[in-house]
Structure formats: structure tokens, C-alpha cells
Backbone as CSV, one residue per row, in Angstrom:
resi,resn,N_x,N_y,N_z,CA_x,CA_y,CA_z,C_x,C_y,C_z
1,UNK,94.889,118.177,92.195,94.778,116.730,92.013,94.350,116.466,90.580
2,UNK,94.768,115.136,89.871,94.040,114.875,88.991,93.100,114.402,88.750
3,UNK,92.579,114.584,87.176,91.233,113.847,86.976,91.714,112.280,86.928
4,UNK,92.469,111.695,86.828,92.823,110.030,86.765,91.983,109.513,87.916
5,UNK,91.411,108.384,87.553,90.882,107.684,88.756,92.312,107.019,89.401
6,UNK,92.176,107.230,91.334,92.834,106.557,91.882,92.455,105.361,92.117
7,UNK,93.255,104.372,92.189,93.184,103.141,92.700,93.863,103.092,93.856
8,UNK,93.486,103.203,94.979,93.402,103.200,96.239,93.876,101.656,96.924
9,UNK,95.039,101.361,97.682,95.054,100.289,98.040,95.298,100.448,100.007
10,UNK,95.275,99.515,100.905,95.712,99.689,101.829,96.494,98.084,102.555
11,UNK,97.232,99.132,102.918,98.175,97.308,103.320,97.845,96.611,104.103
12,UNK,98.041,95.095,103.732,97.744,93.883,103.795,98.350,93.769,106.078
13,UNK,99.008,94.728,106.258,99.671,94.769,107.576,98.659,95.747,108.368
14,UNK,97.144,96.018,107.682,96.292,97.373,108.334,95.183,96.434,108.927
15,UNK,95.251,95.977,110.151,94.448,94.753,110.223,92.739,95.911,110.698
16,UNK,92.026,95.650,111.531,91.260,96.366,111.735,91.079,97.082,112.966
17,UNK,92.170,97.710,113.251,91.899,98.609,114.118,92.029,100.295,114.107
18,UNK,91.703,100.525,112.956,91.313,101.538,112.548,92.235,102.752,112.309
19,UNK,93.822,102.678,112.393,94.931,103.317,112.157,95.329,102.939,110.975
20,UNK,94.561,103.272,109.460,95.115,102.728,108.567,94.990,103.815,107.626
21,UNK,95.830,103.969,106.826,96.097,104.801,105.668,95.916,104.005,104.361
22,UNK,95.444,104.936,103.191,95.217,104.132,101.389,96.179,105.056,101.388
23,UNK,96.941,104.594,99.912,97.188,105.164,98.959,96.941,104.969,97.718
24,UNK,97.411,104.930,96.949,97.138,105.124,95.337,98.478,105.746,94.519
25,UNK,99.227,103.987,94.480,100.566,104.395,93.607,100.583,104.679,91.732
26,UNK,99.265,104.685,91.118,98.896,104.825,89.965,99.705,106.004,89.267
27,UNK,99.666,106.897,90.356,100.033,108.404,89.600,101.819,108.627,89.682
28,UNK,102.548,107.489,90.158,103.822,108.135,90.573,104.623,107.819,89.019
29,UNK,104.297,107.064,88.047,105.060,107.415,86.789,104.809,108.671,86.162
30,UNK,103.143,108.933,86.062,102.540,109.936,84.827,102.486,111.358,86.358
31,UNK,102.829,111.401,86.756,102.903,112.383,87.679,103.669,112.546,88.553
32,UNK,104.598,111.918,89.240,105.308,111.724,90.478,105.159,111.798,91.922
33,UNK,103.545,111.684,91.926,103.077,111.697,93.613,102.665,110.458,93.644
34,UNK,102.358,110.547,95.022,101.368,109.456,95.831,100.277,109.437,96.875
35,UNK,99.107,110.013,96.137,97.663,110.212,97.677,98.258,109.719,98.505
36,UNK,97.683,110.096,99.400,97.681,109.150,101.072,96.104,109.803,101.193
37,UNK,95.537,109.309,102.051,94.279,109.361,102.862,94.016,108.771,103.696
38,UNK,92.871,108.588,105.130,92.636,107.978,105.861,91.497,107.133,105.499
39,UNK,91.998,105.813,105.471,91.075,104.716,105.141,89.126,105.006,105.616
40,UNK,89.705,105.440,106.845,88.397,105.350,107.613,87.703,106.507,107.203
41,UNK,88.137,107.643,106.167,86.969,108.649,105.835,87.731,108.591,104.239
42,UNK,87.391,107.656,103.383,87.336,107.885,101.954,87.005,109.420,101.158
43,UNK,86.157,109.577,101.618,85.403,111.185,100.933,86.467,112.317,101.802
44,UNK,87.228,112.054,103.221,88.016,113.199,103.576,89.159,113.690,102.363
45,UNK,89.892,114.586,102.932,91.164,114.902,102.441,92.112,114.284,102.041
46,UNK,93.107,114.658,100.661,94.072,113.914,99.984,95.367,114.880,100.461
47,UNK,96.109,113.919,100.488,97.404,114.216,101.142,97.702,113.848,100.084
48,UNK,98.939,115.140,99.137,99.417,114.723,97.553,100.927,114.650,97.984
49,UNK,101.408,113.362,97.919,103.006,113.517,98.469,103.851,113.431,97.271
50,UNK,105.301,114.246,97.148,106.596,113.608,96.311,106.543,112.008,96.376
51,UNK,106.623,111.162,94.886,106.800,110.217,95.289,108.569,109.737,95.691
52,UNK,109.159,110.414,95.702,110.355,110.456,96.605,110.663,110.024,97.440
53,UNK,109.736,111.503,98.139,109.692,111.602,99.885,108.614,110.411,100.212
54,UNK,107.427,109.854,99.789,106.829,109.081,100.026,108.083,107.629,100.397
55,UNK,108.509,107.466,99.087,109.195,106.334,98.809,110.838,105.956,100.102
56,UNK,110.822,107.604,100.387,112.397,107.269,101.698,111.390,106.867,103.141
57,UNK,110.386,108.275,103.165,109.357,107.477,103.805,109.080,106.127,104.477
58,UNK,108.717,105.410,103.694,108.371,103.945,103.876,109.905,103.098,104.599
59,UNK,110.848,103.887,103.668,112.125,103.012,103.710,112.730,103.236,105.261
60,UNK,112.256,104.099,105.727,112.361,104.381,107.089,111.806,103.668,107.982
61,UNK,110.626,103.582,107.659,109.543,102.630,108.528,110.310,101.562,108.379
62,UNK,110.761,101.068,107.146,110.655,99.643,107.637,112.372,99.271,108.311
63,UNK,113.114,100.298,107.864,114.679,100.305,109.290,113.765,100.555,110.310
64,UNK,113.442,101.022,110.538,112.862,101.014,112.009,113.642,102.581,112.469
65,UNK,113.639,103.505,111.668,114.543,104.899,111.837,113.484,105.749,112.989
66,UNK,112.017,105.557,113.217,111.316,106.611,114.022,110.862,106.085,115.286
67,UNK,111.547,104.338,115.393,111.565,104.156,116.549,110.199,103.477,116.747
68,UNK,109.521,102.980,118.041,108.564,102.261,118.243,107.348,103.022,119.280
69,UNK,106.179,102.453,119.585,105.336,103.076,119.614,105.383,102.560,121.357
């Protein structure tokens, strides 16, 4: 990981029930990833993703490609 401070955001769609993920899109020019972490333990583990795969990722979620819960 780098020394850059992340700026950590979590979406505006993470209301409070406690299934919410940050990320921190700061690093995907000067580096090409994107943290992920679990909102609810800041100090846990960083998940360092391709910002790629992050980016088809999302694009999935929002077709609706993995289906519903």
C-alpha cells in the first residue's frame, strides 16, 4: 500500500444498516487501484483492487448482472 493519504468515501446508497463498504478513488490515476474496506472496522484490512476490475465491477452491479438478494 501506499504512503498517500486515502480519502475514503462511502456511498450515499449505504444507509445504516451496516453492509457498507469505503473506498478511496484517490489512487486510481497515480497508481491504478482502488482500497475497498469495511466501513464498520476502519483500522481492519485493505482490499487493494485493479482499478479496472473495480471499475467493470460496479458496472455490473448496476446491470443488475449478479442478480438480487
Amino acid at each position: 500500500m501506499t504512503t498517500e493519504d486515502l480519502h475514503w468515501i462511502t456511498s450515499s446508497y449505504s444507509g445504516n444498516g451496516g453492509q457498507c463498504v469505503a473506498v478511496a478513488t484517490n489512487l486510481v490515476a497515480s497508481h491504478g487501484v482502488v482500497p475497498v474496506r469495511d466501513s464498520k472496522n476502519p483500522s481492519g484490512p485493505i482490499l487493494e483492487l485493479r482499478a479496472d476490475a473495480f471499475f467493470e465491477f460496479v458496472a455490473g452491479v448496476k446491470a443488475a448482472e449478479f442478480g438480487t438478494l
